[in-house]
N, C-alpha and C positions, 0 to 999 in steps of 0.2 A: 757259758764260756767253753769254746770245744780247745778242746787239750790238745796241741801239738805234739804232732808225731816226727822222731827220725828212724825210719825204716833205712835196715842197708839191705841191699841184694846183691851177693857176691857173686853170682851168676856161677862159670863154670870155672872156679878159677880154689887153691885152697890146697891146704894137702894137713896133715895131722897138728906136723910144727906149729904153722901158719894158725891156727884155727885156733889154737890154743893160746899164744903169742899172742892174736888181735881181742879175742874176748877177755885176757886178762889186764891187757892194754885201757881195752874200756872200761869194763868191769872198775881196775883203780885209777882211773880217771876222771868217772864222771862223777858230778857233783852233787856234795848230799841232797842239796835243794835246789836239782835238776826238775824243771817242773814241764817237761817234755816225754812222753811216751817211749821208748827205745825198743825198735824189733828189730831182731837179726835175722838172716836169711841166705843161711848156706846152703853148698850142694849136697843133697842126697847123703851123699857116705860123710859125712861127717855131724848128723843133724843129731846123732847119738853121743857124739864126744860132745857137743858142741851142749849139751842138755845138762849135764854131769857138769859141766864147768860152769853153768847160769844158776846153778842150783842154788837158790838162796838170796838171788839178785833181782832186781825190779825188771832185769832185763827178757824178754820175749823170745819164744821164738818161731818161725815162719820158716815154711819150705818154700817150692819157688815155682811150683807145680802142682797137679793131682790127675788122678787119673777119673774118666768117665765113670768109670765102673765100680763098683764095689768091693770085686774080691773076682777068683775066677783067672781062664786060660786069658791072660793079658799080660804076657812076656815082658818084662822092663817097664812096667807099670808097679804106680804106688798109690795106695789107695787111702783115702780120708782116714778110716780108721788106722789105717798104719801110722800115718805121719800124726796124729793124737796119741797113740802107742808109743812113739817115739819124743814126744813132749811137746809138738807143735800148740799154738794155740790159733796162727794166723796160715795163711798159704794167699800169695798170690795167684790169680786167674786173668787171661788174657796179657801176658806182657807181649809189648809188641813185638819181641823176637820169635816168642811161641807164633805170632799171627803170621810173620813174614817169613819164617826159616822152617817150620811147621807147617803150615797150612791150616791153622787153627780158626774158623769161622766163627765169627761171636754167635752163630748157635751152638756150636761146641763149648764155646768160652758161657754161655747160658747155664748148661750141664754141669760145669765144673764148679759154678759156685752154688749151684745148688746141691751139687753132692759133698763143698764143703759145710755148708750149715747143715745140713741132715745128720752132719757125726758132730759139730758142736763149734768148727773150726768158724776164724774170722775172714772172708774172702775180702783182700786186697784187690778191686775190680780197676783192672790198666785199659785207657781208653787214648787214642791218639791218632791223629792223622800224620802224613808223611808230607815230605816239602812239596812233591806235586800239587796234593790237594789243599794245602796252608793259599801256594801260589795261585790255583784255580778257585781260591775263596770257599773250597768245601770244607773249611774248620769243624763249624758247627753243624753241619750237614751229618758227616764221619761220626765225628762223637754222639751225636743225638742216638743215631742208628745202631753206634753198638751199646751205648746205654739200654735205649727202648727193648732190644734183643733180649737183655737178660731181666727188666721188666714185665715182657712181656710173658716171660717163661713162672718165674716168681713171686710176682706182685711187688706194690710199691713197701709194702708193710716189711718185706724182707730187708729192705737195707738199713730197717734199728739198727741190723746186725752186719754190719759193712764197713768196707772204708773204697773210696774211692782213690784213682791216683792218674792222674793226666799226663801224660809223656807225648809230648810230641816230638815226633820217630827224626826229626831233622834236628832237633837237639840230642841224641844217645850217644855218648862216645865220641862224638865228632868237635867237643869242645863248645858248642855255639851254646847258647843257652838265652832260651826265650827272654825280653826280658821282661821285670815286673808288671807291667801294664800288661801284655801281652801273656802272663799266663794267666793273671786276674780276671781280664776278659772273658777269657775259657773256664777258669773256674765258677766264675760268677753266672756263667750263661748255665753251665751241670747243673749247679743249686738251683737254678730257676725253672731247670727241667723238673726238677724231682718233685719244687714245691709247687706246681701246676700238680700234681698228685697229691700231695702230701707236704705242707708246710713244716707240719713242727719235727720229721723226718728231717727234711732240708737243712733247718735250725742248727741240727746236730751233728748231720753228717760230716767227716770230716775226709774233705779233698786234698790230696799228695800231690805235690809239685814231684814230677820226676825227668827231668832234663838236663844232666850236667850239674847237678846240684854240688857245692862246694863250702870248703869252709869262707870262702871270702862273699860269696851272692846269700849266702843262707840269710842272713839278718835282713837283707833288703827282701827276698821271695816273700818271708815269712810274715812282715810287716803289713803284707796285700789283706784286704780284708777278708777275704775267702779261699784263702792257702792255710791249708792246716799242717805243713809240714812237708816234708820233702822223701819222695822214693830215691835211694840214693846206691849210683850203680858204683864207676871207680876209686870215688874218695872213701866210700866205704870199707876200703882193701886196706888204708891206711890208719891206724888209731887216732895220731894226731887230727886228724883234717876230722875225722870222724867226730870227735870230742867239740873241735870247733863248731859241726853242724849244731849237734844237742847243744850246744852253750845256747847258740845263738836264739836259740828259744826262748 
């Protein structure tokens, strides 16, 4: 039975107050026999305050980036071992903002989660197409190719250690949100990639719905039989709605 995850990724948004306010929001809210996974994912400068206040709690935490490299002249770069220094246990890789507002090519997006399991971290791999290619039917096209990228860099043995999380770029912010059949499909089609490699990988893996996720659609996403939870970008800013997702697990 893979354990359902609510991942929140607060992207660039947060300040001291706030960080502190939402994590103790959830912190006393969720439920003792919450039987859903909870990672947070703040920016950068707060992933130290934000460590200090989880301290003691089942809850996780995740950067929302990493850097290529190691260590070394890379100005404004963080590195694996930093953000494990800093208390991370997960980091996302390839969200589709890195891809479209970055330039981040899933060989890049390759590199990054290979350099997060080298220091220990759990790589959140974001995989999506945009409404052009939904419309010109390259769904599964899109997602195969930046999956296979980081397969092919890796192997298939690397994603024990993984989570996967489907965001399609025409659901983010814009309200729309796929609906259950519709991300099922796509999730069902990932897991069939992987187990053409590797079944009992597949078995276990567990896939993130990330598009608009809510405390009202979570119950319904969650029910799909190969949706393991939801990457969740603006309701995550919120405690309430936040609290709603995890319940609804």
């Amino acid at each position: 039975m893979r354990k359902i995850i609510a991942a929140g990724n607060w992207k660039m948004n947060g300040s001291r107050t706030m960080t502190a306010t939402l994590i103790n929001t959830i912190k006393g809210g969720l439920a003792k026999d919450c039987n859903c996974e909870v990672l947070i994912c703040p920016s950068f400068g707060y992933l130290s305050l934000a460590c200090g206040l989880l301290a003691g709690s089942p809850i996780k935490l995740g950067a929302q980036n990493i850097s290529t490299e190691a260590s070394g002249a890379h100005t404004g770069e963080i590195s694996g071992d930093m953000l494990v220094d800093l208390g991370c246990t997960h980091v996302l890789v390839g969200h589709s903002e890195r891809r479209a507002l970055y330039g981040e090519t899933s060989e890049i997006v390759a590199v990054k989660f290979e350099e997060a399991q080298l220091v220990g971290l759990t790589p959140v791999l974001c995989l999506g197409e945009t409404l052009e290619q939904r419309e010109a039917g390259e769904t599964e096209k899109v997602v195969e190719q930046q999956l296979q990228t980081v397969i092919g860099r890796v192997g298939i043995d690397a994603f024990e250690r993984s989570v996967l999380a489907y965001e399609p770029v025409w659901a983010i912010g814009t309200g729309q949100t796929a609906t259950p059949d519709q991300a099922q499909k796509v999730h069902a089609f990932l897991r069939r990639t992987i187990a053409a490699q590797n079944g009992s990988i597949a078995d276990s893996l567990r896939i993130l719905y990330g598009g608009s996720v809510n405390g009202s659609n979570a119950a319904e996403l969650f029910a799909m039989l190969d949706v393991d939870g939801g990457l969740v970008g603006g309701a995550s800013l919120k405690g309430d709605q936040f609290l709603d997702i995890c319940a609804a697990a």
